[in-house]
ZABA-817859 format. One record per atom (N, C-alpha, C): residue in one letter; x, y, z. Coordinates in pm, whole numbers, padded with zeros to 5 digits, always signed. Each point is the difference from the previous one (the first is absolute). Layout:
% ZABA-817859
AXYZ;...
This chain:
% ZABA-817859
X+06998+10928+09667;X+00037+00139+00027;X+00060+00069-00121;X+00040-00072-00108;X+00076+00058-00122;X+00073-00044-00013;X+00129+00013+00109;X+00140+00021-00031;X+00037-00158-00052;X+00124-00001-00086;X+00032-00144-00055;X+00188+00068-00023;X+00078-00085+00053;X+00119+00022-00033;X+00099-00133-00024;X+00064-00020-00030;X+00115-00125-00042;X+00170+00058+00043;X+00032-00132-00031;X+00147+00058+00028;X+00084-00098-00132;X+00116+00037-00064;X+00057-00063-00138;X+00089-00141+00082;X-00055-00082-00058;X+00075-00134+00031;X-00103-00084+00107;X-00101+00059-00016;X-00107-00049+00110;X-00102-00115-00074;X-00070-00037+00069;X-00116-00032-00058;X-00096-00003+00103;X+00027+00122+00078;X-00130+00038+00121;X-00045+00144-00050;X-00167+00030+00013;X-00014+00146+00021;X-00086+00019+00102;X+00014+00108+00040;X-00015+00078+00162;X-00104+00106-00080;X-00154-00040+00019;X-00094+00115+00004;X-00068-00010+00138;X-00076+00139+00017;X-00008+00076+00147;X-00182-00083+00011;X-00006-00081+00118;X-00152-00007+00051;X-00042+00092+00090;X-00095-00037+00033;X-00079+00002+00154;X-00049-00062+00024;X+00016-00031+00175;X-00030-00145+00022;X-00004+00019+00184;X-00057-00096+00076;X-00047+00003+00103;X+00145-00038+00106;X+00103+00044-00034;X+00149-00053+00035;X-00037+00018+00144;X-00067+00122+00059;X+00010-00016+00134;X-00121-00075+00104;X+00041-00153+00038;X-00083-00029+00044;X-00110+00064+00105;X+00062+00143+00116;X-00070+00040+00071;X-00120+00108-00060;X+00017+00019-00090;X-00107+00065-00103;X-00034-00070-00091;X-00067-00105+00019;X-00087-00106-00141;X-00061+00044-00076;X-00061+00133-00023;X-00078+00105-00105;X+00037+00067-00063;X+00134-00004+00038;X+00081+00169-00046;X+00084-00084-00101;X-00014+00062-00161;X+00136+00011-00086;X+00108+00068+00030;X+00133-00086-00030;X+00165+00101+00043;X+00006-00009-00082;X+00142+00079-00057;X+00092-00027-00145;X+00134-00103+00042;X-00026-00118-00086;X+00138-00054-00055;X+00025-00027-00138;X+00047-00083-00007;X+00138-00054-00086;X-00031-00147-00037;X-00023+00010-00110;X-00021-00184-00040;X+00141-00029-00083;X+00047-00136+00024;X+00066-00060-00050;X-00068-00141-00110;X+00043+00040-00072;X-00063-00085-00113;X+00123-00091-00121;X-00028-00107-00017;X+00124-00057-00110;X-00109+00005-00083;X+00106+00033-00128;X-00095-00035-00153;X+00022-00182-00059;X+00055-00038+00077;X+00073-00095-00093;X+00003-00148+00126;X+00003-00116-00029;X+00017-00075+00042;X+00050-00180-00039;X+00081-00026+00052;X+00006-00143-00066;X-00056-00118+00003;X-00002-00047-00113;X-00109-00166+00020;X+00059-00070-00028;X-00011-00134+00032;X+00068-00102-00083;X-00024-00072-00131;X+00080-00042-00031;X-00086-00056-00190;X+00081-00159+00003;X-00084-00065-00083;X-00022-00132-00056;X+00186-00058+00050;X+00075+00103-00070;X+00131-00076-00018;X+00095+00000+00149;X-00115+00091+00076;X+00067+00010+00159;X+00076+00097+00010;X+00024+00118-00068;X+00040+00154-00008;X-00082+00044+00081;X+00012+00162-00024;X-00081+00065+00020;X+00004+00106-00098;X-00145+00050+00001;X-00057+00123-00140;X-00052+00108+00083;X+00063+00104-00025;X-00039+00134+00103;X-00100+00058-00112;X-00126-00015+00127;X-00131+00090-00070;X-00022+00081+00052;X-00065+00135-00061;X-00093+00124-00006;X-00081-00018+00102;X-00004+00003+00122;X-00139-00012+00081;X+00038+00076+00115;X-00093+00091+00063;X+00007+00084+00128;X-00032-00056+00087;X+00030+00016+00098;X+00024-00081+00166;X+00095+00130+00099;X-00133-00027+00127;X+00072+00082+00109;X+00128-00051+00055;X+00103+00056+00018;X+00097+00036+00119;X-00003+00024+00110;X-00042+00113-00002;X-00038+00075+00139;X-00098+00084+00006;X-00008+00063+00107;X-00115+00116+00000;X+00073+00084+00111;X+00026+00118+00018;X+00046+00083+00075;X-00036+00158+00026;X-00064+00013+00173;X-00014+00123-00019;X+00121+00099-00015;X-00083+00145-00050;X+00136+00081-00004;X-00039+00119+00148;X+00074+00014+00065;X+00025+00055+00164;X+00093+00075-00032;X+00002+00128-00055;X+00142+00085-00006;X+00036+00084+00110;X-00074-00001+00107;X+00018+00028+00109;X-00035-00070+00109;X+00023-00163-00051;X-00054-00086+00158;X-00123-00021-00024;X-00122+00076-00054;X-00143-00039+00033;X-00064-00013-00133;X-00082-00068+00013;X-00069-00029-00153;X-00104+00107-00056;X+00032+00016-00123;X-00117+00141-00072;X-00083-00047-00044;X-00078+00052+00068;X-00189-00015-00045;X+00000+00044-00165;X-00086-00098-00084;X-00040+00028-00088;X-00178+00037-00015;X-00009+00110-00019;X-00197+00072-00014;X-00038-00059-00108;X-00093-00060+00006;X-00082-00052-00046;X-00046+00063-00138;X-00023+00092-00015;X+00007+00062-00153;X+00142+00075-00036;X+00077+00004+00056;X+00199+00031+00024;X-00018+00085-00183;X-00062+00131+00018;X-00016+00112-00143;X+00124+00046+00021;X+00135-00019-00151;X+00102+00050-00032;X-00067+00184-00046;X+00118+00062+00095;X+00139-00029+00051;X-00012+00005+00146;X-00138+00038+00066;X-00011+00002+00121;X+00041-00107+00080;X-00007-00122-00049;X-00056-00181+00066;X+00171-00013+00039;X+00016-00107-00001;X+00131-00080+00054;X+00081-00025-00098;X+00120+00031-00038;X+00103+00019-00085;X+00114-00083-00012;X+00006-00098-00073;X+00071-00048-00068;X+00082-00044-00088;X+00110+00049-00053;X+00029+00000-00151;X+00128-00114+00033;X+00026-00067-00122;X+00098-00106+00004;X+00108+00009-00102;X+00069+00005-00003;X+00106-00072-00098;X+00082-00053+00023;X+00153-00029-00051;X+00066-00037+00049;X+00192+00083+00032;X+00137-00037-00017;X+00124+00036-00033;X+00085-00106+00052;X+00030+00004-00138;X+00088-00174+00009;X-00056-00122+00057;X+00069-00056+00163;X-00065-00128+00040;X-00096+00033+00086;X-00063+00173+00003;X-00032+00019+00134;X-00195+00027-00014;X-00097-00023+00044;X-00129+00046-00008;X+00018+00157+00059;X-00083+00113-00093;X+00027+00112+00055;X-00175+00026-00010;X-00067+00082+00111;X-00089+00044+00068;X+00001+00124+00052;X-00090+00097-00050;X+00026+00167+00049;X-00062-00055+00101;X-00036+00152+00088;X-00005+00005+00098;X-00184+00004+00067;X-00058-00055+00026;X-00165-00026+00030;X-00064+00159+00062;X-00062+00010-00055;X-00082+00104+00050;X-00144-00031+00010;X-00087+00062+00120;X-00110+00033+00002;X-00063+00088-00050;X+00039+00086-00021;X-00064+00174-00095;X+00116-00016-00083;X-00087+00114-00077;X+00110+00079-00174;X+00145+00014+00048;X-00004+00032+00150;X+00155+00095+00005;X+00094-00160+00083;X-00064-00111-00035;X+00094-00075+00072;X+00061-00046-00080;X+00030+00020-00117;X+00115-00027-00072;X+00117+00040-00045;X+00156-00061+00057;X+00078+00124-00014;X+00089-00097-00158;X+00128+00080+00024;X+00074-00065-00107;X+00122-00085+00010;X-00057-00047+00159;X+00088-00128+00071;X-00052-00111-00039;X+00099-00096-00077;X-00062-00122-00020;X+00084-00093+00027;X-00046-00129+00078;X+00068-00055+00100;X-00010-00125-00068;X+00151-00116+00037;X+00026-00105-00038;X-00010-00106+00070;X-00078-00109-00031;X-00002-00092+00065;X+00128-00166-00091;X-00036-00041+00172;X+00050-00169-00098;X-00118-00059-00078;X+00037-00053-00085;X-00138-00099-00077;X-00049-00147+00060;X+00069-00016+00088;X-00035-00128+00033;X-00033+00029+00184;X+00029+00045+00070;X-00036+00046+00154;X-00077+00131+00028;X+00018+00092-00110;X-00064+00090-00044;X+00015+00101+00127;X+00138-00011+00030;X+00010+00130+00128;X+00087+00097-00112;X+00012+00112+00108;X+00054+00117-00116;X+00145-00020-00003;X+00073+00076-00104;X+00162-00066+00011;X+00046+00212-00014;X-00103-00005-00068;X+00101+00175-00007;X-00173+00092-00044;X+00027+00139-00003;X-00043+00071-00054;X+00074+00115-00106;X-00085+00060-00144;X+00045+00077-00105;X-00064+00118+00028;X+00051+00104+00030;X-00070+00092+00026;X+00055+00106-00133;X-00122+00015-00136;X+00043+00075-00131;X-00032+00159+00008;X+00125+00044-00054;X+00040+00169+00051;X-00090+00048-00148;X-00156+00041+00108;X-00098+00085-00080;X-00121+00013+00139;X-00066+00095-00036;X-00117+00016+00138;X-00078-00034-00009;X-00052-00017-00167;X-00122-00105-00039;X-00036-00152+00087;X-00120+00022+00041;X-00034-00099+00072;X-00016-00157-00121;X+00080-00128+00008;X-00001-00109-00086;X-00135-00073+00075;X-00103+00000-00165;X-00088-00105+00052;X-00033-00103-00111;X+00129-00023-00049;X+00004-00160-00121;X+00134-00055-00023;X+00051-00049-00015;X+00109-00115+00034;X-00012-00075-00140;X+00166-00052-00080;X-00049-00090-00095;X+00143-00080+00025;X-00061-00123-00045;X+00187-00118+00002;X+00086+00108-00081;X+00141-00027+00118;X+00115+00104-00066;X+00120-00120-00032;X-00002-00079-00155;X+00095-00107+00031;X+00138+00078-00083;X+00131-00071+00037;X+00138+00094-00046;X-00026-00008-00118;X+00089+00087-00148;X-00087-00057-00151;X+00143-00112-00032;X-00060-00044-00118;X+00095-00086-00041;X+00156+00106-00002;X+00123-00144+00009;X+00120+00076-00091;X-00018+00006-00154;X+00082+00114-00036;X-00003+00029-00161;X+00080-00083-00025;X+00002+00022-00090;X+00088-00047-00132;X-00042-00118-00112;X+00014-00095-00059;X+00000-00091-00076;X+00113-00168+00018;X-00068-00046+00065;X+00134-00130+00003;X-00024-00077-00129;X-00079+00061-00083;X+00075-00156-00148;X+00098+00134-00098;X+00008+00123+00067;X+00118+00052-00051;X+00108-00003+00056;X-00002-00061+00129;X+00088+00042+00062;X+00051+00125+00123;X-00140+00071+00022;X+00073+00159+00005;X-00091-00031+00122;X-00062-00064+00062;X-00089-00017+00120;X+00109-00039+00145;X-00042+00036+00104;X+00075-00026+00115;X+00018-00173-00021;X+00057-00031+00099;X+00027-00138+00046;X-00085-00011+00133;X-00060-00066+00031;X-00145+00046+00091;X+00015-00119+00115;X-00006-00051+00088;X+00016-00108+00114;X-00122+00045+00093;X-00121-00064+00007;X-00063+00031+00117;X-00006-00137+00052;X+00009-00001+00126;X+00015-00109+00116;X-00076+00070+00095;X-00152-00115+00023;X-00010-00020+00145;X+00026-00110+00086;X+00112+00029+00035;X+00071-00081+00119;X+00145-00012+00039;X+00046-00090+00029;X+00164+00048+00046;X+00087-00038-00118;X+00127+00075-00023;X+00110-00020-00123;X+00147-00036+00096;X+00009-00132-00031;X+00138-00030+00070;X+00122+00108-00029;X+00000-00029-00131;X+00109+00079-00100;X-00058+00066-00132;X+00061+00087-00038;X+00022+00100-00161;X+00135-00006-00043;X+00023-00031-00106;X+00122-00002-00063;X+00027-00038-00110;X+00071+00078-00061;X+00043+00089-00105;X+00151+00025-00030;X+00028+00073-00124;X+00106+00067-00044;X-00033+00115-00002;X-00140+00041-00086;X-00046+00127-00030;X-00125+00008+00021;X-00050+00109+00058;X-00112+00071+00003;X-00039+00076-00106;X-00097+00070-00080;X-00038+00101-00044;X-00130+00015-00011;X-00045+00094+00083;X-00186+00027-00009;X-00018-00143+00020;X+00007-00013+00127;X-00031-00142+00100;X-00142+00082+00096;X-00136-00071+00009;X-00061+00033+00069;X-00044-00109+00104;X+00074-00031+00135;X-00033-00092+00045;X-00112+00037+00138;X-00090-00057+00007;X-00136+00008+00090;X+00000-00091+00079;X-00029+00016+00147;X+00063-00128+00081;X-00089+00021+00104;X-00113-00066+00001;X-00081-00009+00151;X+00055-00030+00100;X+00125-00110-00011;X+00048-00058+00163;X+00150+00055-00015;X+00095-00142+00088;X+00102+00070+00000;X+00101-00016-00106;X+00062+00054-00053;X+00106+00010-00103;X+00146-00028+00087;X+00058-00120+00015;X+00129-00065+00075;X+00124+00127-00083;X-00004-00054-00125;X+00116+00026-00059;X+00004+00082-00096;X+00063+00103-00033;X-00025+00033-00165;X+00193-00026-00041;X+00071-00054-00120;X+00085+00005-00021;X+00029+00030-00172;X-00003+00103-00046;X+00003+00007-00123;X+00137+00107-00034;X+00066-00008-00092;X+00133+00016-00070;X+00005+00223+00040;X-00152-00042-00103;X+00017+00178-00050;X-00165+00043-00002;X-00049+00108+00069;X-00142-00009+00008;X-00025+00175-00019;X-00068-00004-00076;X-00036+00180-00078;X-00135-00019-00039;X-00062+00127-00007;X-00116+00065+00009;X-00153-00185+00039;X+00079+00017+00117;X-00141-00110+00074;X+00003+00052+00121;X-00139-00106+00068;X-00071+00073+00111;X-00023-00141+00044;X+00069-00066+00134;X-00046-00042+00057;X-00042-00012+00143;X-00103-00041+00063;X-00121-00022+00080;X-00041-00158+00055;X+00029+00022+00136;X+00002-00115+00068;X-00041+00028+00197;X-00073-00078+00014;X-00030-00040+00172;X+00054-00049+00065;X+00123-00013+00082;X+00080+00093-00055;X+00161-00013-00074;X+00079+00062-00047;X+00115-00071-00122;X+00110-00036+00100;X+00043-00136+00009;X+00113-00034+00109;X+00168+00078-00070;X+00034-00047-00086;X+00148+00057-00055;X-00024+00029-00118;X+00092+00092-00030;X+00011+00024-00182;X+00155+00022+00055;X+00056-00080-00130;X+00142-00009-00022;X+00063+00050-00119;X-00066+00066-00040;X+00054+00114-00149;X+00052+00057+00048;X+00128+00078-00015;X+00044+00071+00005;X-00035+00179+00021;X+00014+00067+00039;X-00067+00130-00006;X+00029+00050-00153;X+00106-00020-00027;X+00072+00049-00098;X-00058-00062-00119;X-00056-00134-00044;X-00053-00032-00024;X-00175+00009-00071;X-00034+00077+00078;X-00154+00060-00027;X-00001+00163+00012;X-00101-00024-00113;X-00015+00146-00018;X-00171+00010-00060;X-00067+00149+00049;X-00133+00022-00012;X-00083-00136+00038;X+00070-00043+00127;X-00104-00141+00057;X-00086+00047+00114;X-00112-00066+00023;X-00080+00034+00147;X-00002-00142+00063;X+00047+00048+00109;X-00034-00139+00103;X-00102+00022+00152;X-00099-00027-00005;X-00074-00045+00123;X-00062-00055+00034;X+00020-00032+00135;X-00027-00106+00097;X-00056+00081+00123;X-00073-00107+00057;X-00011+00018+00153;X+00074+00005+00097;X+00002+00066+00117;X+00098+00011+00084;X-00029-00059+00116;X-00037-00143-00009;X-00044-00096+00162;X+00114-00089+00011;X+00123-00033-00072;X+00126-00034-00005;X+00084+00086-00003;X+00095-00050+00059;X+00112+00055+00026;X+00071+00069-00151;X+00023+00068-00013;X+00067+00046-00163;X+00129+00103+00022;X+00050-00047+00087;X+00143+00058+00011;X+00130-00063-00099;X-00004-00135-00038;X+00031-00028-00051;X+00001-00098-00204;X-00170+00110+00001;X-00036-00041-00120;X+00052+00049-00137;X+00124+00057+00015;X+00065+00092-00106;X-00037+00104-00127;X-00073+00106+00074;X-00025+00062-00058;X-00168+00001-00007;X-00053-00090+00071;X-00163+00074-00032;X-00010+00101+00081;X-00060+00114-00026;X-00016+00113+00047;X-00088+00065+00014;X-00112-00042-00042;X-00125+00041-00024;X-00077-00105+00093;X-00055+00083+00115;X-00064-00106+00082;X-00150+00074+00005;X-00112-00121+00012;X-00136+00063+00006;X-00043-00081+00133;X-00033+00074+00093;X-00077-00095+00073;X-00146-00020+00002;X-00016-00141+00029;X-00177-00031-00032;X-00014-00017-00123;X+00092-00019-00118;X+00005-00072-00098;X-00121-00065-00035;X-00054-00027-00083;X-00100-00076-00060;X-00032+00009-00144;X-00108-00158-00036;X+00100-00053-00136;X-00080+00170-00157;X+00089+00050-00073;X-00012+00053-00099;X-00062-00094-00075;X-00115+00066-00100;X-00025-00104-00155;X-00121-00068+00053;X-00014-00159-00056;X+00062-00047-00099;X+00065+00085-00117;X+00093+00007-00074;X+00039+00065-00120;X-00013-00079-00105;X-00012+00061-00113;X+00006-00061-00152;X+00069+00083-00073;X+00026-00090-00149;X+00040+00060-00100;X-00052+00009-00104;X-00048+00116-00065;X-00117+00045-00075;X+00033-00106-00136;X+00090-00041-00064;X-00012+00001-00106;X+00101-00184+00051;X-00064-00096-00111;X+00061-00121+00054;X+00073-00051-00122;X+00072-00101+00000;X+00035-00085-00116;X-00105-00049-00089;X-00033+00000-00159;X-00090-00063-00065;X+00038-00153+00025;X+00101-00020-00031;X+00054-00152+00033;X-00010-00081+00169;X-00124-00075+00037;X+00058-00041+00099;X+00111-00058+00084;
């Protein structure tokens, strides 16, 4: 069908088939969703394993954005035919909205999970132009330089952080897919941290200054001192990088 999209930290891509998904119509093409890995592991001589380059299905999934499966026509002539555009934002697969004619495309484009592939949210972008192309939207790197010195301090974690702790913070960027137990650091200025969700921070208020803290709000946080910034439905930011690395390993 065209479409080909990825997501950063993956090694699956999601391009659009057609395919006979609905058994009660055996003739008829629908539109889905292939799941595909690029990559796979083998074993080698010494009893490791060596991750190779090779494509292999996942899954196959129709797409039903209203419950029923869309016929794909048989000669499907853009922009009239069946509409699909893909990309992505952050961890999420993003998919405008399917149309049958020119005018079924609006500038709602809707988010799915990557792995169950149900929807988690929709982006609806303030313009009247109808969107009919989609491209991966990944966050950009942080600036700066770390073999000068002048680059953030960067932490991405996917998974849970018992504890953080410290004396000092400065331009701390910590990234936290799961849950973040503890943060305990002295003195914490111009950082941003991000967690699913952050159990205590014990800095002082007085203590920090130009900091961001958020978390999810599916725990209790009455007594997390001072996070204040609550997002609900949280989900993971990044992967992140840092543009510029040490020459020295």
């Amino acid at each position: 069908m065209g479409g080909l999209t990825g997501l950063a930290g993956s090694n699956q891509v999601y391009p659009t088939v057609a395919a006979t998904f609905d058994s009660f119509q055996p003739n008829v093409n629908q539109l889905g969703l292939l799941t595909a890995a690029t990559s796979t592991p083998e074993t080698n001589p010494s009893g490791g394993l060596t991750l190779v380059r090779q494509f292999s299905t996942v899954s196959e999934n129709a797409i039903k954005p209203n419950g029923a499966y869309v016929k794909v026509p048989s000669n499907n002539p853009p922009p009239t035919g069946v509409g699909l555009s893909e990309g992505s934002v952050d961890s999420s697969l993003a998919l405008n909205t399917i149309g049958t004619t020119s005018t079924g495309y609006t500038n709602t484009v809707r988010l799915l999970w990557p792995v169950s592939l149900t929807q988690r949210g929709t982006i609806t972008l303030d313009t009247t132009d109808p969107i009919t192309d989609l491209t991966e939207s990944f966050r950009p790197d942080l600036t700066g330089s770390t073999a000068d010195g002048t680059g953030p301090a960067l932490i991405d974690v996917q998974g849970n952080i018992q504890s953080v702790r410290g004396l000092t913070a400065n331009g701390l960027v910590l990234n936290n897919t799961g849950y973040t137990n503890l943060i305990r650091i002295g003195q914490i200025s111009n950082s941003t941290i991000l967690a699913q969700p952050i159990g205590h921070i014990l800095t002082p208020p007085a203590q920090r200054s130009n900091d961001v803290l958020i978390s999810t709000n599916n725990r209790d946080y009455g007594t997390r001192g001072g996070v204040n910034i609550l997002v609900a439905g949280l989900y993971q930011i990044g992967p992140l990088s840092l543009t510029n690395t040490n020459p020295t390993p």
